[in-house]
N, C-alpha and C positions, 0 to 999 in steps of 0.2 A: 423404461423401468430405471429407478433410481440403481446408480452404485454403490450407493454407505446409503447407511440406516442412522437415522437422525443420534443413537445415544453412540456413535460410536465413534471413535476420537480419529478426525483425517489424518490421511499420512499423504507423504507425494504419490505414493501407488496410486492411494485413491483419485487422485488430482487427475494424474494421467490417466487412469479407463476411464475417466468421466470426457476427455478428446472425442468429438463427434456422438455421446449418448446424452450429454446431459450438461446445460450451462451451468457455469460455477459460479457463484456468488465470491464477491472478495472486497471488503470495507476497510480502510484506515481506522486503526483505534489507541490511544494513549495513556488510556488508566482503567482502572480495573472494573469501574462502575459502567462505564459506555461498554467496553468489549462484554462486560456478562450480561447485557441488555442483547447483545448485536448476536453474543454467539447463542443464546436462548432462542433466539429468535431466527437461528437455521445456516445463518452466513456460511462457508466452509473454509475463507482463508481471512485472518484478520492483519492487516500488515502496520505495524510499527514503523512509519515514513517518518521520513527525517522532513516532512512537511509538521512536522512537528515543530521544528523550526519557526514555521510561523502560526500555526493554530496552538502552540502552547504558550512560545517565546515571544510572539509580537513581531519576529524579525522579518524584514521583508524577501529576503531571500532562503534557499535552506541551506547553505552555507557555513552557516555558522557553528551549525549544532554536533556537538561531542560524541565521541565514543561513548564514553563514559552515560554521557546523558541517554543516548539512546539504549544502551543497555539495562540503565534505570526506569526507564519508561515502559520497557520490555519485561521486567519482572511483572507487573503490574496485571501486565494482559495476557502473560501464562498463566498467572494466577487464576485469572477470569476465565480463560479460554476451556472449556469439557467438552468441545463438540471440535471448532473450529482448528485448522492448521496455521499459526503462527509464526508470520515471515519479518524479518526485520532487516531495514534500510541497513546496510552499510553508507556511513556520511563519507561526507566530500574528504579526501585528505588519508581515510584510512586502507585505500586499497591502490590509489594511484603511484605509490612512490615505488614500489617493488612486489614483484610476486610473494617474496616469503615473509614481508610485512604485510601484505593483503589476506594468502593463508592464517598467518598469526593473527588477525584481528577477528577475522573470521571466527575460526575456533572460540575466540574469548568471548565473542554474543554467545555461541551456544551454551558454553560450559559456567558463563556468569550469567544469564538473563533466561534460560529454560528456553529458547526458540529453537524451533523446528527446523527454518531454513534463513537464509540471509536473502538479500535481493542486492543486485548493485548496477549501475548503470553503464554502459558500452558497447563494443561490437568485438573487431579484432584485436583490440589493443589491448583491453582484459581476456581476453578466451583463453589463455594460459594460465590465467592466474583460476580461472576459472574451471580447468580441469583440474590441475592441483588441489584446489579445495575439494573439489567432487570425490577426485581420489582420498583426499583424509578424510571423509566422511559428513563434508558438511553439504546439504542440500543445498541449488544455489536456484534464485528467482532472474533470469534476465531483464532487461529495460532498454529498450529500444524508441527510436524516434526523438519525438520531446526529453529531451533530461535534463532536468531543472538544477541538479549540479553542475550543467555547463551552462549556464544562462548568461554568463558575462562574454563567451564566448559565442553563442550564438543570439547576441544583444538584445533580446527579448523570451516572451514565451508562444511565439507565433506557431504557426502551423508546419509541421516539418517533410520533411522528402517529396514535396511538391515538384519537383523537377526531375527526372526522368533519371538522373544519373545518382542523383541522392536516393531515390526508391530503390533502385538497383542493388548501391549499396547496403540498404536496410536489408533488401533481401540477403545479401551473401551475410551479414553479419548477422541474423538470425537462422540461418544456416550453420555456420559456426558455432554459434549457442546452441543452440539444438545439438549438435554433435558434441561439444565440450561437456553436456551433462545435466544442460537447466531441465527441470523439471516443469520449467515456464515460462514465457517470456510477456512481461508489460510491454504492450504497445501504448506510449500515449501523443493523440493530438499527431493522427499521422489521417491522410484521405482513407476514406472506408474502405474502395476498393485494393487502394494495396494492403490493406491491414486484412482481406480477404483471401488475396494472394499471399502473404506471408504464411498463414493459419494453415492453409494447404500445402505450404512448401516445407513446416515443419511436423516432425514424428508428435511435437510437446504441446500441451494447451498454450492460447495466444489471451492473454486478458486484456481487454481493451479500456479505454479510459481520452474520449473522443476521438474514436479509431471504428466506428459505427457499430453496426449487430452481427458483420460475417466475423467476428472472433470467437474462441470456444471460450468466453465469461467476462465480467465486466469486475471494476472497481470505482466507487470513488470514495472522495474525504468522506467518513460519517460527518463531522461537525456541518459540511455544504448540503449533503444531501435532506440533512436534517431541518436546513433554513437557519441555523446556528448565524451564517453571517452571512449579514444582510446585504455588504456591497460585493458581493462575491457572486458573479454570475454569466457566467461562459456558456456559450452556444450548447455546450455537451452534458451540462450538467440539469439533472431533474430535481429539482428540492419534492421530495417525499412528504415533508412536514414542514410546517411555519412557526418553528420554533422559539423562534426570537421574541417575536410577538407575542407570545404566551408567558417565558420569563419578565420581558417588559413589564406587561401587566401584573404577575405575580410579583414579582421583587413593587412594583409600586403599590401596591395594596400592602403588601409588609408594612411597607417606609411609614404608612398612612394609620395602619392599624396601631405603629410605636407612636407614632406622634400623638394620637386621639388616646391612649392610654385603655382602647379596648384590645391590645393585646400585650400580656398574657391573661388571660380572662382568667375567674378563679379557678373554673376546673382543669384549667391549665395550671397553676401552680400548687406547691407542693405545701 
């Protein structure tokens, strides 16, 4: 039996009793038109990724992408959001330097951008920072494994805790989140089975993102899932739809109908 009933607005309560009854859906979304398509359509957590970074911006890493920006993107998709719970990337730069600059940025997504919860990436080295927030009120999303804010330092986006002493550590540091407060933790692009073992080791929902099916919910890019872009295609990822294709063809029938002067036809114009 479901937890929430489709017209009723998630909270993290809900997130957490859905732990071992019911998988949670959780999409990436950037502007107000995709999230009230996604959240119509039943998602229950929509997250504002600083992967916006490169499906909005072009940029090849997520690096670059602002406070400020991601806060603006985040209006967008509270706007949109009437079912789904709304989590938003804390970016590279705005929690690393101190706890009570971390706290403070924190705060500013919720109280500027309408979001529900933040998400940030780490283990031991933010868990303070991440009680503190919990303690001021702000819900917080964990990220373990893959994190794509440290990609210079782990010199790709390969597959992570592959070696016995790194899964290890993924466990204790999702132990640590778990006890600091998350209300959940993104596993991504870690072996299924420890991302199995993690799910059980913690009280919190595990959403997985190539971390296999033993997680309690999955995420990925809507723009990927959607077939949006086209050289984009990782072992873990399903394209749902062939999207590209369909704009293709639509945007070149436009170009074709302006050029042949049968469009605006007259009962098109005024």
């Amino acid at each position: 039996m479901s937890v929430h009933v489709q017209n009723t607005r998630m909270t993290t309560t809900h997130i957490r009793q859905m732990k071992g009854v019911e998988k949670i859906s959780m999409l990436t979304s950037y502007d107000f038109t995709l999230a009230r398509l996604a959240d119509e359509s039943g998602v229950e957590m929509l997250l504002v990724g600083d992967s916006a970074s490169n499906i909005v911006c072009g940029n090849q890493y997520t690096l670059p992408i602002t406070l400020d920006e991601m806060i603006f993107l985040s209006k967008g998709v509270v706007r949109a959001a009437q079912h789904a719970l709304v989590v938003t990337d804390m970016p590279f730069g705005s929690y690393q330097v101190n706890d009570d600059e971390a706290v403070r940025n924190a705060i500013r997504i919720l109280k500027e951008s309408g979001a529900d919860a933040v998400k940030l990436e780490g283990g031991q080295e933010i868990a303070n920072a991440i009680r503190r927030m919990v303690k001021a009120g702000v819900p917080v999303c964990g990220h373990l494994g893959l994190t794509p804010q440290s990609v210079n330092q782990f010199g790709g986006y390969g597959l992570r805790a592959k070696e016995e002493a790194e899964a290890e550590k993924l466990i204790a540091d999702a132990k640590l989140l778990d006890e600091a407060g998350c209300f959940c933790i993104v596993l991504e692009k870690i072996p299924a089975a420890l991302a199995e073992r993690v799910t059980k080791a913690v009280s919190c929902p595990t959403i997985g993102i190539g971390a296999g099916a033993g997680t309690d919910g999955q995420v990925l890019v809507l723009h990927d899932m959607l077939g949006l872009n086209e050289g984009f295609k990782p072992k873990f990822l399903r394209q749902f739809a062939h999207l590209a294709e369909q704009i293709h063809q639509a945007v070149g029938s436009y170009v074709a109908a302006v050029k042949d002067s049968s469009f605006p036809s007259i009962e098109e114009s005024y």
